[in-house]
C-alpha distance (Angstrom), angle and dihedral (degrees) to the residues before:
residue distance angle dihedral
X1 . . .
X2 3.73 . .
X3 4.09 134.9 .
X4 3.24 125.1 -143.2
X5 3.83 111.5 172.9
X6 3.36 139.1 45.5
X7 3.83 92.5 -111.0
X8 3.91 89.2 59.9
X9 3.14 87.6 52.9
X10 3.70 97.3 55.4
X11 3.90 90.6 47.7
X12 3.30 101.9 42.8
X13 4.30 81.4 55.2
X14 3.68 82.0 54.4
X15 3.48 98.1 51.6
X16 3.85 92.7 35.1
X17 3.84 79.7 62.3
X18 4.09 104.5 42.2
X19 4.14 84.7 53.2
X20 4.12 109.6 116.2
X21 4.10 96.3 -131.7
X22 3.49 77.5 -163.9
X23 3.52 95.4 62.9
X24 4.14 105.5 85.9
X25 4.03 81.4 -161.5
X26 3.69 87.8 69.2
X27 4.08 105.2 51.9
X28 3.34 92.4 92.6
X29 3.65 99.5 54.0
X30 3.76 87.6 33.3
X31 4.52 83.9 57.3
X32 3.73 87.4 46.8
X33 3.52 107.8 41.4
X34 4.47 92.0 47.4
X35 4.02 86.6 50.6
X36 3.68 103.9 53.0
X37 3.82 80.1 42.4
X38 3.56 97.9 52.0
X39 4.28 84.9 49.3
X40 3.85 92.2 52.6
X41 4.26 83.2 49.2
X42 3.46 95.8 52.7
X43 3.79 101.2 36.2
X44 4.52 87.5 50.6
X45 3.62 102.0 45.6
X46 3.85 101.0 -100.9
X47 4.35 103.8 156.0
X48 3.27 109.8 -140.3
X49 3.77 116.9 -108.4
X50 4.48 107.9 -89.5
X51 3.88 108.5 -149.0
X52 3.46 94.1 -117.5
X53 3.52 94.3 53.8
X54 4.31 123.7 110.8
X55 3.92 89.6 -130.8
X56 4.30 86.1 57.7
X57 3.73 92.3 43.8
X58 4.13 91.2 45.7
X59 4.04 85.4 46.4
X60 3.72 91.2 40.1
X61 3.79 81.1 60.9
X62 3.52 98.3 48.6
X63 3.70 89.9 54.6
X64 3.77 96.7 49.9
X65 3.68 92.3 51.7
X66 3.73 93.1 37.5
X67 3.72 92.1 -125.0
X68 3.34 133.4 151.6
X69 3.47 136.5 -140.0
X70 3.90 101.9 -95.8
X71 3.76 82.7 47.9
X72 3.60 96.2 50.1
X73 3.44 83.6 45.0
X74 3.87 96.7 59.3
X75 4.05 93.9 42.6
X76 3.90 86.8 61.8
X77 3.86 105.3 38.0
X78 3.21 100.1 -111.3
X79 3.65 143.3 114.6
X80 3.68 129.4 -106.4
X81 3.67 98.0 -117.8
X82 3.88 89.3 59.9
X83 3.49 99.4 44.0
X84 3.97 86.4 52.3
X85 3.79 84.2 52.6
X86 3.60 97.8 57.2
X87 4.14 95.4 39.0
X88 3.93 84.5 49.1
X89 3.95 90.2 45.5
X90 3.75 91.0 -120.9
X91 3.78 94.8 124.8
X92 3.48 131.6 32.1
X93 4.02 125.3 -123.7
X94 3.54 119.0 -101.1
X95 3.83 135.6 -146.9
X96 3.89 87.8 -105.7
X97 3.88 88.4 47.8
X98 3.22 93.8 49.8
X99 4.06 99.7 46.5
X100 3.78 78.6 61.7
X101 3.94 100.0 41.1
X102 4.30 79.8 60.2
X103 3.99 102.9 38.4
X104 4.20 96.2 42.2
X105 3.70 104.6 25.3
X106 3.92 94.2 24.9
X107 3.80 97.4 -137.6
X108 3.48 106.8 165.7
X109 3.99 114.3 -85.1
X110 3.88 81.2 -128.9
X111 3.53 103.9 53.2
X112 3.83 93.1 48.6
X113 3.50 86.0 56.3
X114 3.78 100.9 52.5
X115 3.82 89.1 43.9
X116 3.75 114.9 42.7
């Protein structure tokens, strides 16, 4: 399995996220699907995620909660396509993002602050 655009990308992200990883019937799509991910990453520029880093603690979140993004999304008040942009590092967080990084996700006020 390979991907070769950016709008493979997005969908396989998509479908990366719809997968039951309870499911044993999906692990090997699940295997397949993160690699040829992880090779469009690498070969485009995307940095992986540090620890200390606002996107990890904001997908750190999502994990705990066992939300996903459109989810996430809706908690904050925001749309989809900008919470994509921040978790892909496309857009930067604002004050207003922020306020609502600390008051819905409680992130410290501090943190967000060093790191947006």
């Amino acid at each position: 399995m390979t991907i070769q655009t950016d709008a493979e990308y997005q969908a396989g992200m998509s479908r990366l996220e719809a997968l039951d990883t309870n499911n044993p019937a999906n692990l090997a799509e699940m295997e397949a699907l993160g690699n040829a991910l992880e090779v469009y990453e690498d070969n485009h520029g995307y940095a992986p995620v540090r620890p200390d880093s606002l996107v990890f603690r904001i997908e750190r979140y999502m994990f705990e909660h066992r939300l996903k993004k459109q989810e996430l999304a809706r908690l904050l008040g925001i749309t989809n396509s900008r919470l994509s942009e921040v978790l892909n590092g496309k857009r930067a967080v604002n004050m207003d993002l922020g306020r609502r990084l600390y008051t819905k996700l409680h992130i410290p006020a501090e943190f967000v602050l060093m790191h947006a």
